[in-house]
C-alpha positions in Angstrom: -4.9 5.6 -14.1 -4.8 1.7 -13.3 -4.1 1.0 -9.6 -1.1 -1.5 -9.6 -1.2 -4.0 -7.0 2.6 -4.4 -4.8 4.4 -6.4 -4.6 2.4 -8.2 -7.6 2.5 -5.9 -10.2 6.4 -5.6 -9.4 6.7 -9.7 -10.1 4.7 -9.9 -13.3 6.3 -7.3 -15.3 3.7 -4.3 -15.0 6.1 -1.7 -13.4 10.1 -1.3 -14.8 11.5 -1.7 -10.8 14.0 -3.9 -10.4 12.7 -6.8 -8.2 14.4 -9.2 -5.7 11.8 -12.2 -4.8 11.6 -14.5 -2.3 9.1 -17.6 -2.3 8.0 -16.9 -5.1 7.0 -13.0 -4.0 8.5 -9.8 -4.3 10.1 -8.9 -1.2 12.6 -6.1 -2.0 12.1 -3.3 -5.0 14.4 -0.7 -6.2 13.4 2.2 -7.7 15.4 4.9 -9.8 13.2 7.4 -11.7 15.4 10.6 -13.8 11.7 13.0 -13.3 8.5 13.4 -11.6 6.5 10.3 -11.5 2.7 9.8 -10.4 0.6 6.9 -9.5 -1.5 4.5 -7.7 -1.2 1.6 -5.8 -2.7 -1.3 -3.5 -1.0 -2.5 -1.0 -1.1 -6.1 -0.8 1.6 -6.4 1.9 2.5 -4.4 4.5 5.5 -2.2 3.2 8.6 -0.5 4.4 9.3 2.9 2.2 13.1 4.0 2.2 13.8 7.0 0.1 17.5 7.1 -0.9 17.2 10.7 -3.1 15.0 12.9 -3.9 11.2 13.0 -2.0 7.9 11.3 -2.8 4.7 12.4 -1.4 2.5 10.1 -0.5 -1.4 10.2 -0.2 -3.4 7.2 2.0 -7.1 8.2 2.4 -7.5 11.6 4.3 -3.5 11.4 5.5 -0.7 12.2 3.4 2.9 12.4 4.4 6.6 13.7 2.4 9.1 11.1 2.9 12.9 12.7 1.9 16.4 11.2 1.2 17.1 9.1 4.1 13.8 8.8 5.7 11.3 5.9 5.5 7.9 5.3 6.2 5.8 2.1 7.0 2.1 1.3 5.7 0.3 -1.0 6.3 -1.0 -3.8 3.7 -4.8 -3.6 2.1 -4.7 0.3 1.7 -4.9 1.7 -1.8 -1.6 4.7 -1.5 -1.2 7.6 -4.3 2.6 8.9 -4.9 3.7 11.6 -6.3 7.9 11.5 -7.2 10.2 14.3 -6.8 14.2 13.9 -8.2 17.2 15.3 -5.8 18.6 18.7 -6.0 22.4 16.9 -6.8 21.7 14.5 -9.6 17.9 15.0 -10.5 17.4 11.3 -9.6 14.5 9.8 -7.0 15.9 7.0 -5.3 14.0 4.4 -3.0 13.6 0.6 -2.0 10.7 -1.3 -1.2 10.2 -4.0 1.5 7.1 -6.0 1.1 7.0 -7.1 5.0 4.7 -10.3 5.1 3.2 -11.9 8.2 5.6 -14.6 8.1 8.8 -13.0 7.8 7.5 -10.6 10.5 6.7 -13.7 12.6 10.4 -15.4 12.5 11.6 -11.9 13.0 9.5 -11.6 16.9 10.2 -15.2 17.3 13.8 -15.4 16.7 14.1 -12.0 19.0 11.8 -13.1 21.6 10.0 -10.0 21.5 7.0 -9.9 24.0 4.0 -8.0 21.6 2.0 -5.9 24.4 -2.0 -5.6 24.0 -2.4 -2.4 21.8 -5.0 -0.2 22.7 -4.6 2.7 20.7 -3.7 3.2 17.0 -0.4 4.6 16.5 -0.4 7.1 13.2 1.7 6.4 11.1 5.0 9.0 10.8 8.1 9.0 9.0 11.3 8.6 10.7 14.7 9.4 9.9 17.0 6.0 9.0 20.3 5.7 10.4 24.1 6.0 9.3 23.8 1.3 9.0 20.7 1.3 7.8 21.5 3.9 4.8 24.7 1.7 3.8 22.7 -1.5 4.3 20.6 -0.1 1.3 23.3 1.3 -0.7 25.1 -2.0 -0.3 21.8 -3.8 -1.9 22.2 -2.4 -5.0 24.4 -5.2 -6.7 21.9 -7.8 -5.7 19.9 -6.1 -8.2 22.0 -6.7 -11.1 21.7 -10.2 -11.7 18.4 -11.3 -9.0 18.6 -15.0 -10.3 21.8 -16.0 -8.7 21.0 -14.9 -5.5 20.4 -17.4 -2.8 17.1 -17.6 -1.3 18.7 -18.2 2.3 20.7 -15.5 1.7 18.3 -13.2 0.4 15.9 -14.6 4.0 19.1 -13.2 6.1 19.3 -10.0 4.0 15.6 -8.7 4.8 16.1 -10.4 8.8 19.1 -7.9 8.7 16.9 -5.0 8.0 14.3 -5.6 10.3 17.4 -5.7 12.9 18.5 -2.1 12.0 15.0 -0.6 11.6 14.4 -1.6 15.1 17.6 -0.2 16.5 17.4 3.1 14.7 14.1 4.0 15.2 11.5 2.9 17.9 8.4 4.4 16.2 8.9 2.0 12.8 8.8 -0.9 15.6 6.3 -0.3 17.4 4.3 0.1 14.3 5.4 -3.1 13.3 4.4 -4.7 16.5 1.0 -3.4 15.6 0.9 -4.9 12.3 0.5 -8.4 14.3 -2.5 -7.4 16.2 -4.5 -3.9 14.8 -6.4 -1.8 16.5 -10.3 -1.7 16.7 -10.8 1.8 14.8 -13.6 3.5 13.9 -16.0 1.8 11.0 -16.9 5.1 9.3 -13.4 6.2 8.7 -11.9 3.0 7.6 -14.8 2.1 4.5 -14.9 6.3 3.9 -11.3 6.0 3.8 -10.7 3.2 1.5 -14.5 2.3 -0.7 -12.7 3.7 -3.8 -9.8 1.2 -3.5 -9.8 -2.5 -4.8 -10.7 -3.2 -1.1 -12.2 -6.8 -0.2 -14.3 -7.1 2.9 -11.9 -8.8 4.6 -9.4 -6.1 4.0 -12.1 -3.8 5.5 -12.3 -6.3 8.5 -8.3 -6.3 8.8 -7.9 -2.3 8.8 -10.6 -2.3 10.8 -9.0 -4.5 13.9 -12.1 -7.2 13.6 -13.0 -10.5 12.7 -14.6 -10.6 9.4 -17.7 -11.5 11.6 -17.6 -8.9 14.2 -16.9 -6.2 10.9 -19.9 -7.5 9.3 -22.2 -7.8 12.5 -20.5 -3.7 13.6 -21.3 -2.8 9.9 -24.8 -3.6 9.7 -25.3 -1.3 13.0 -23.6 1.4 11.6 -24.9 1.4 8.2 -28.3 -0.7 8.4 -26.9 -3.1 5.1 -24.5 -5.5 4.0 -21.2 -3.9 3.3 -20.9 -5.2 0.1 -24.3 -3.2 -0.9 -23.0 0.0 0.4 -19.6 -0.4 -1.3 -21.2 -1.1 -4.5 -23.8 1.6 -4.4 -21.1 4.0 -3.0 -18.9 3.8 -5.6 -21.7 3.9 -8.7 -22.8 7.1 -7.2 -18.8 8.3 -7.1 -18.2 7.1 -11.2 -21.6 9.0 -12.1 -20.4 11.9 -10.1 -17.1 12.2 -12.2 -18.5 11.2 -15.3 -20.5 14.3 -15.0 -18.0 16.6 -14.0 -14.2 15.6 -14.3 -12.7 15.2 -17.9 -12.0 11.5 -16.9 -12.6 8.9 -19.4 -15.1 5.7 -18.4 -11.3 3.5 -18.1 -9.9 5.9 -15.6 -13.1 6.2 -13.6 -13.8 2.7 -13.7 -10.1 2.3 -12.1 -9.7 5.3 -10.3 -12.4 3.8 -7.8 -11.0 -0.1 -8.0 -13.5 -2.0 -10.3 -12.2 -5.0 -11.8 -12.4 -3.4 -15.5 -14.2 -1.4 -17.7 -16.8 -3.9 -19.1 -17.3 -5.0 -15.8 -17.6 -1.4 -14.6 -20.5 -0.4 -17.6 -22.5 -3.6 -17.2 -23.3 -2.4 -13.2 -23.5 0.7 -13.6 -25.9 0.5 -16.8 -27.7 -2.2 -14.2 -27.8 0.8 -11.7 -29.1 3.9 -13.5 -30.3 2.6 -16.5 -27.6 3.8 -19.4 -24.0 3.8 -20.2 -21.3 5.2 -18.4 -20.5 6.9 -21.5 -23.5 8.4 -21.5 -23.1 10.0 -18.4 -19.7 11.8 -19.7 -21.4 12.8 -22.5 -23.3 14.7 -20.5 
């Protein structure tokens, strides 16, 4: 299965959610699904998950959390994320909203609060917290915006997601913090970010940024760690993974060549024909 890229994806007509944009971006989704749903994808912005019926479970790497009516969940951007959709016992439906949280909107949010962001030294894990009796309606009272997107006034729209950030911060401290974080990440481990994320449509400066470094200081760290370029180990890494599943999954050469975030399939057999010296389609023949 294709890993769909949010909020792009959302703005260029690959996924049926209902999309509120701002600056020419997505900034708000809706999402209202009658039966189980699965997919994949990258995270291009940092994004605020509020589930409004029903569950979805959601797999990041070697973490994976169940986020129920009335809870959310924030992730942060340049992280491929797996979900899995569940309807409610009352009306079958799975109900959530999206908020793509930039760096800029995040920035006029601290600003205009005059929030002090401390020096973080360690990594807070990411949980899911319960919203609150506001922040429920606040969603719930979205839902005509959706209706008829092109009216709505951008400065309006602004105001809208400022609004939210104001009640995510009062209902829950955890979701706060977390965002606080999102401005300055913490240096993590090397080995678990790249293991974590080589199979997504990961650049090296998304590497860097999960990472909590400079794309020089990732580069310099990675060379100690690994003894090469990143870019070599990525590469080889994930040739070794497609001839692995070619061999033993009933995958096809499209879903392996997405499933570990090539650009596409011709692109995918040319390297990998490069690499081992025959087809990927040779490989699942076998």
């Amino acid at each position: 299965m294709k890993t769909l890229k949010f909020p792009t994806a959302l703005v260029t007509g690959d996924c049926t959610t209902s999309s509120l944009t701002l600056d020419g971006g997505s900034i708000i989704d809706q999402c209202i699904v009658t039966a189980g749903e699965r997919g994949t994808f990258f995270l291009e912005q940092h994004l605020l998950y509020v589930v409004l019926g029903g569950e979805v479970t959601l797999t990041c790497g070697r973490q994976q959390w169940t986020v129920r009516k009335n809870e959310m969940i924030l992730l942060r951007k340049s992280q491929a994320v797996t979900y899995e959709k569940r309807g409610g016992e009352d009306n079958g439906l799975f109900e959530s909203q999206l908020f793509a949280i930039n760096d800029e909107l995040l920035v006029d949010f601290l600003t205009s609060q005059n929030v002090q962001v401390p020096t973080m030294t360690e990594e807070l894990g990411t949980q899911i917290s319960p919203m609150s009796d506001k922040l429920v309606a606040y969603c719930w009272g979205l839902s005509p915006y959706f209706n008829d997107p092109s009216q709505i006034n951008p400065g309006l729209l602004r105001l809208k997601v400022m609004e939210m950030l104001y009640l995510v911060m009062d209902c829950s401290k955890n979701i706060f913090r977390q965002m606080l974080q999102l401005r300055q990440p913490v240096k993590t481990d090397i080995r678990r970010v790249v293991e974590d994320n080589y199979t997504s449509p990961v650049s090296i400066e998304d590497l860097a940024y999960l990472s909590g470094r400079s794309l020089s200081s990732f580069k310099r760290d990675f060379q100690q760690v690994y003894g090469c370029a990143p870019a070599s180990w990525i590469r080889e890494r994930r040739l070794s993974k497609a001839k692995e599943m070619l061999s033993v999954a009933a995958m096809s050469v499209a879903d392996v060549c997405y499933s570990l975030g090539f650009e596409n399939p011709t692109h995918f057999s040319r390297i990998f024909k490069q690499r081992f010296g025959f087809a990927p389609s040779r490989a699942a023949a076998n």
